[in-house]
C-alpha positions in Angstrom: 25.5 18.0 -29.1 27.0 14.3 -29.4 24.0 12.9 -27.4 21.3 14.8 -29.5 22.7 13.7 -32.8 23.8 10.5 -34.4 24.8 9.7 -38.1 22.3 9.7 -40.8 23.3 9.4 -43.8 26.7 9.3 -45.1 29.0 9.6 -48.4 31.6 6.7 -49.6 34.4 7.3 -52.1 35.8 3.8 -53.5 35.7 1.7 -50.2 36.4 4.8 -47.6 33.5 7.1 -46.3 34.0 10.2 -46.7 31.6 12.2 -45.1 29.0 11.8 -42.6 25.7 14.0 -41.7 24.2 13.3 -38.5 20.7 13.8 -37.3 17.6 12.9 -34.8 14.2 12.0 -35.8 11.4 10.9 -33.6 8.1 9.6 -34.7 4.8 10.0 -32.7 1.0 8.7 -33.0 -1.8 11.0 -32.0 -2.1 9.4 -28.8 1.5 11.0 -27.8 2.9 7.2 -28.2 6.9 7.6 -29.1 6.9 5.2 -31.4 10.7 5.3 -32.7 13.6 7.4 -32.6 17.1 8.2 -33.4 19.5 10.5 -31.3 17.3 12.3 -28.5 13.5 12.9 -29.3 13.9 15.3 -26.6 16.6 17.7 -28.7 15.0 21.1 -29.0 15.4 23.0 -32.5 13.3 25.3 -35.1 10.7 24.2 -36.5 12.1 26.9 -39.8 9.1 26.8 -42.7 8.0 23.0 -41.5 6.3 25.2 -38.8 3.9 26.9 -41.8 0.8 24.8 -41.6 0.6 25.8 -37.9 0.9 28.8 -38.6 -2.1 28.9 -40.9 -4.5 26.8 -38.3 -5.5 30.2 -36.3 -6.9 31.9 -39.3 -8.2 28.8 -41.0 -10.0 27.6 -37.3 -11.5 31.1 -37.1 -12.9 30.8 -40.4 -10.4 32.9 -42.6 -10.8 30.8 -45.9 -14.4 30.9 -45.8 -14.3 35.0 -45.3 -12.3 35.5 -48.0 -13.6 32.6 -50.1 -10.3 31.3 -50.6 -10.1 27.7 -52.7 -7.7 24.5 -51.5 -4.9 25.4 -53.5 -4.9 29.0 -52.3 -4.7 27.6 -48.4 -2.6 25.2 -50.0 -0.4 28.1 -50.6 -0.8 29.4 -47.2 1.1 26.5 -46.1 4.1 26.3 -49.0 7.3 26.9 -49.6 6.9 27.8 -53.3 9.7 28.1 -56.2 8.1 31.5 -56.7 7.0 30.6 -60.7 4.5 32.7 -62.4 2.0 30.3 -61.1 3.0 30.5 -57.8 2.8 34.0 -58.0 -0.6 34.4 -59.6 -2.5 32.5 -56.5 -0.8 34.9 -54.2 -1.7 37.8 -56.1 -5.3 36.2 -56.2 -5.5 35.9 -52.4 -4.7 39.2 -51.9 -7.0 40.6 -54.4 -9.5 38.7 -51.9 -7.9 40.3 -48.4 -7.4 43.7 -49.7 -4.3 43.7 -49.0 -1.0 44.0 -51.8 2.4 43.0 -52.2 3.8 45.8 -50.8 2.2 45.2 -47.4 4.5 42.1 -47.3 7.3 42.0 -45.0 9.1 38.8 -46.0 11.8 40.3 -48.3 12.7 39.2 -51.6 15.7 36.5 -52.2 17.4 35.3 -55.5 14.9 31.9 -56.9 16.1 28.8 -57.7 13.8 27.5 -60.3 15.9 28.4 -63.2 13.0 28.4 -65.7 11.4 31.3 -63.9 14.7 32.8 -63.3 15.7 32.4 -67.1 12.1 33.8 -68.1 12.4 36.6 -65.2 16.0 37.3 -66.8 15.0 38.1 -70.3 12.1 40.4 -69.1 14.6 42.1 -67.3 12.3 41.3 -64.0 13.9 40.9 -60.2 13.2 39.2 -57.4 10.6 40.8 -55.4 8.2 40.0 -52.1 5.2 37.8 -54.0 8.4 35.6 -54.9 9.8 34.7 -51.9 9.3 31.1 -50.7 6.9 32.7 -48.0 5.2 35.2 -49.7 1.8 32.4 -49.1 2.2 32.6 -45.1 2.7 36.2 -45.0 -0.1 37.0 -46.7 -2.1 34.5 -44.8 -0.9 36.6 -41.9 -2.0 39.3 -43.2 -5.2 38.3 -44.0 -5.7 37.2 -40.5 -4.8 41.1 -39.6 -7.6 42.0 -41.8 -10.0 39.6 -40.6 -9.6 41.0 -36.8 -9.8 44.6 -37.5 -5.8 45.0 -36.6 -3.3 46.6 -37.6 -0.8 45.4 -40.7 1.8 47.6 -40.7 4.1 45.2 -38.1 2.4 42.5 -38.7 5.5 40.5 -38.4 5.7 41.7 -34.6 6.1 38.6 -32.2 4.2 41.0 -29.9 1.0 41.9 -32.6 -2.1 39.7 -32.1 -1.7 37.6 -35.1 1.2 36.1 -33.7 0.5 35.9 -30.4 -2.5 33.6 -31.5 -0.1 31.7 -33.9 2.3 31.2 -30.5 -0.7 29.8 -28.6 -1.9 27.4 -31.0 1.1 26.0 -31.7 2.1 25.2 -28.2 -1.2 23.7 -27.8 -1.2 21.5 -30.4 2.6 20.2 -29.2 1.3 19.9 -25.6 3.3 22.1 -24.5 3.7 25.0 -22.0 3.1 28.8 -24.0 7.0 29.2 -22.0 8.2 26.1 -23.2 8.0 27.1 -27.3 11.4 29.2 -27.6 10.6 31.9 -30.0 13.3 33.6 -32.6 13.1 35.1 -35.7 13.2 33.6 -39.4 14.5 34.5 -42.4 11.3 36.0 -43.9 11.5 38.3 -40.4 8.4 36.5 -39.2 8.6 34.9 -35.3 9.5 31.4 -35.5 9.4 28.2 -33.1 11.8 26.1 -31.3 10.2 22.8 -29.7 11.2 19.3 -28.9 11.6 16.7 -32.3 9.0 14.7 -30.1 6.7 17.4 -28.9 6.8 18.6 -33.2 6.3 14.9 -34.4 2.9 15.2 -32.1 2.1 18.5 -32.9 2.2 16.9 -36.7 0.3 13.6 -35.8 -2.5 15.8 -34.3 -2.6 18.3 -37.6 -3.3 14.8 -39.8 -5.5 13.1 -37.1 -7.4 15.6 -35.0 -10.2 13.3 -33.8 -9.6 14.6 -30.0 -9.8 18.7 -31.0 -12.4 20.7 -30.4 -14.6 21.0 -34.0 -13.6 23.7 -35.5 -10.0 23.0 -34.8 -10.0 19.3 -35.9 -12.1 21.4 -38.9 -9.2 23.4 -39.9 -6.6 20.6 -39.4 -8.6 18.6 -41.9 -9.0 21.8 -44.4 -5.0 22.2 -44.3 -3.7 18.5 -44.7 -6.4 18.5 -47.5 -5.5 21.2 -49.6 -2.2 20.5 -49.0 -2.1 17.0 -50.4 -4.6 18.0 -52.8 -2.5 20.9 -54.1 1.1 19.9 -53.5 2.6 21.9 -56.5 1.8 24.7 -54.5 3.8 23.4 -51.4 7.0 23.6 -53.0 7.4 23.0 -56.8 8.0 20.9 -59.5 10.1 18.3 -59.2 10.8 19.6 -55.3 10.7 16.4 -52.7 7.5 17.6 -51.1 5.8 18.0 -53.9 6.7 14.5 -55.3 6.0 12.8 -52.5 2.5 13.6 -51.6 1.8 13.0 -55.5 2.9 9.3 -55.3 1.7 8.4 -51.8 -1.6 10.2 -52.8 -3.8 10.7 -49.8 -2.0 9.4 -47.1 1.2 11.2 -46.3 1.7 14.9 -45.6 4.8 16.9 -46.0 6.6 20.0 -45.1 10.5 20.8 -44.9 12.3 23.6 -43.6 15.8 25.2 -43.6 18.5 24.2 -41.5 17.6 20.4 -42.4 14.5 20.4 -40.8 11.5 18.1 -41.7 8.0 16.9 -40.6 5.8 14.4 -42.1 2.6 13.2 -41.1 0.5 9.7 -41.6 -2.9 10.4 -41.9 -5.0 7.9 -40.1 -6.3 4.9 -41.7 -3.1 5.2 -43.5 -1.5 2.0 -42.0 -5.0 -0.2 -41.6 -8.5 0.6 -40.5 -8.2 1.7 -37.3 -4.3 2.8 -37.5 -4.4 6.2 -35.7 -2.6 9.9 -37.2 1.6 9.7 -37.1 4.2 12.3 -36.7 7.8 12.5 -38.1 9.8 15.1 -37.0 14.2 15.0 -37.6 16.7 17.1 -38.2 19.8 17.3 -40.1 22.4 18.9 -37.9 24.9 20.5 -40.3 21.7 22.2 -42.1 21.8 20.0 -45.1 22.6 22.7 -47.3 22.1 22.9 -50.9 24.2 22.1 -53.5 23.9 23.3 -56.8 23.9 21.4 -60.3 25.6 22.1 -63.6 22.3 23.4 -64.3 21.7 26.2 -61.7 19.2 24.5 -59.8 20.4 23.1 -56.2 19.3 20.3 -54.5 19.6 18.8 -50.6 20.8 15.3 -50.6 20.3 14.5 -47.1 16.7 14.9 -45.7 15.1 13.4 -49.2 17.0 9.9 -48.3 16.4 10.1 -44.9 12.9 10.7 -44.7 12.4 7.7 -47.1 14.4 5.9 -45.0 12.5 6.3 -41.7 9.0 5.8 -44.3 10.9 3.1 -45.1 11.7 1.4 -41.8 8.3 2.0 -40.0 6.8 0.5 -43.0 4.9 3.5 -44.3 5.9 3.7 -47.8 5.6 0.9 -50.5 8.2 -0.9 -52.5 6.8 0.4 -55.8 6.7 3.9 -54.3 10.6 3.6 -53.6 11.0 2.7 -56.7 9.3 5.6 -58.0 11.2 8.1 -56.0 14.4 6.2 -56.2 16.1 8.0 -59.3 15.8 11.7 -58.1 15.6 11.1 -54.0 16.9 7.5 -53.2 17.4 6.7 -50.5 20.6 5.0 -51.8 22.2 7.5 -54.8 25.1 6.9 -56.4 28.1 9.2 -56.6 29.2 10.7 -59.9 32.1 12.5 -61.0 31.9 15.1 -63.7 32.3 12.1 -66.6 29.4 10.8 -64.6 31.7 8.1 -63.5 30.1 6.1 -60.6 33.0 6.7 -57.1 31.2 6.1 -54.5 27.2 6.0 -52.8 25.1 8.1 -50.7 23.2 6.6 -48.3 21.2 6.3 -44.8 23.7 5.3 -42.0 20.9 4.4 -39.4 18.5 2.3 -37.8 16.1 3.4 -35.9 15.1 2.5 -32.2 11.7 1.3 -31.5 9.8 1.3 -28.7 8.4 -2.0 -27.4 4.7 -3.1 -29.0 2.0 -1.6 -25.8 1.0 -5.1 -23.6 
């Protein structure tokens, strides 16, 4: 554990650091170069809900979104995390209208929201939690529509064993060069199989969703439908407000992103991003104490780690502006200062890393 993670980010009171979160990151080009890395690229983890535009690219490369007519914020939606606001809720309700299929067919579970607007509006209608709510009420009903779209069965949809995910399992593993043996499989919150890979073999996977110029058409077809819609439609990949949302808004068209529990996160450079011919890149790291959320006087909750540290490394490798710091600076940082309850300032939170880069090619 000590050689797969090194410190990250960590939190001073007065002239003494308190606490320390520590991590491993690695960052990849399309080409499979290791361009940089903290801790050991090689450390093997779950992917959690960063793995959710992979698990989309079976049924968009076999054509699902044009069977079912679906728009770019509804496969947008596919690939979220959402708060679970009306709005949220009314695109997966559309999509299912479209698949035939309803939110009792979902299998995800319901869990208590976050977004205290829609919990204070759910409250006074006297209205619970349910399925179409969860953060990944979008994948499963993606999954489902897959189900549909084959002729198979729905009912265990969620199966590791049923045909939907065995096609999930294989693309994935393809598209992180890996072995189908290598991927460990387990299960994830919202009951549906989930993916445990290498941070480098993730970071490529990632690379190659934003820059699939060496797929096969309809593959590189559907990797360009997915990073589209996302960035097109990022409200519908988390929220309002929410760090992936905010940051593919201000680094319009160039960056995609997609966090996870447990502190996970992958981003991904489109190419072009970083000069003309400036091929895909893949960021993959992990917080290793989960990150876990922390809650404001308001209700809402917040992670203060992975924000930080992914604008860090964008920082470091030269992938995000000055002025698009700046913007992002109040709510994510990277540099935050610590407040008390008289919103006296006692400390900082900040990155506690740099990373190691691999020597320019000859």
């Amino acid at each position: 554990m000590a050689d797969l993670y090194q410190p990250v980010f960590e939190v001073t009171r007065g002239r003494i650091v308190e606490s320390i979160h520590f991590g491993a990151a690695a960052v990849v080009d399309s080409g499979g170069r290791l361009l940089a890395w903290l801790g050991d690229p090689k450390g093997i983890t779950f992917l959690r809900s960063s793995a959710k535009p992979f698990q989309a690219l079976p049924f968009i490369e076999h054509g699902g979104d044009q069977a079912f007519h679906l728009t770019s914020k509804e496969v947008a939606l596919l690939c979220g995390s959402h708060d679970g606001t009306d709005e949220h809720v009314e695109v997966v309700k559309a999509i299912q209208a479209k698949v035939g299929v309803q939110e009792s067919d979902l299998l995800c579970g319901s869990h208590p929201l976050s977004h205290m607007p829609t919990v204070e509006a759910m409250r006074a209608r006297g209205e619970v939690p349910s399925p179409n709510r969860h953060n990944c009420s979008g994948k499963h009903t993606g999954m489902l529509a897959a189900a549909r779209m084959h002729g198979l069965p729905i009912a265990d949809y969620v199966n590791p064993d049923h045909p939907v995910q065995q096609a999930i399992l294989q693309t994935l593993a393809e598209m992180c060069s890996l072995p189908l043996g290598q991927v460990e499989v387990g299960i994830d919150g919202c009951s549906a199989p989930n993916f445990a890979v290498p941070l480098y073999n993730a970071a490529l996977g990632f690379a190659r969703l934003c820059d699939p110029r060496n797929l096969q058409a309809e593959r590189a077809a559907a990797c360009r439908r997915i990073t589209q819609s996302m960035m097109a439609n990022p409200f519908m990949v988390a929220g309002q407000g929410r760090f992936d949302t905010r940051l593919m808004e201000v680094c319009s068209g160039r960056i995609v992103v997609k966090g996870g529990a447990e502190g996970y996160m992958l981003l991904g450079m489109l190419p072009g991003a970083l000069g003309a011919e400036s091929p895909g890149v893949g960021i993959a790291f992990k917080i290793s104490d989960g990150d876990l959320s922390i809650r404001k006087a308001n209700g809402e909750t917040y992670n203060r780690v992975r924000p930080a540290v992914a604008l860090e490394i964008l920082r470091q490798m030269g992938y995000i502006s000055d002025k698009e710091l700046e913007t992002l600076a109040a709510d994510f940082g990277p540099l935050k200062p610590v407040t008390n309850w008289r919103k006296l300032v006692v400390g900082v939170a900040r990155p506690a890393f740099t990373l190691q880069r691999a020597a320019p090619p000859a």
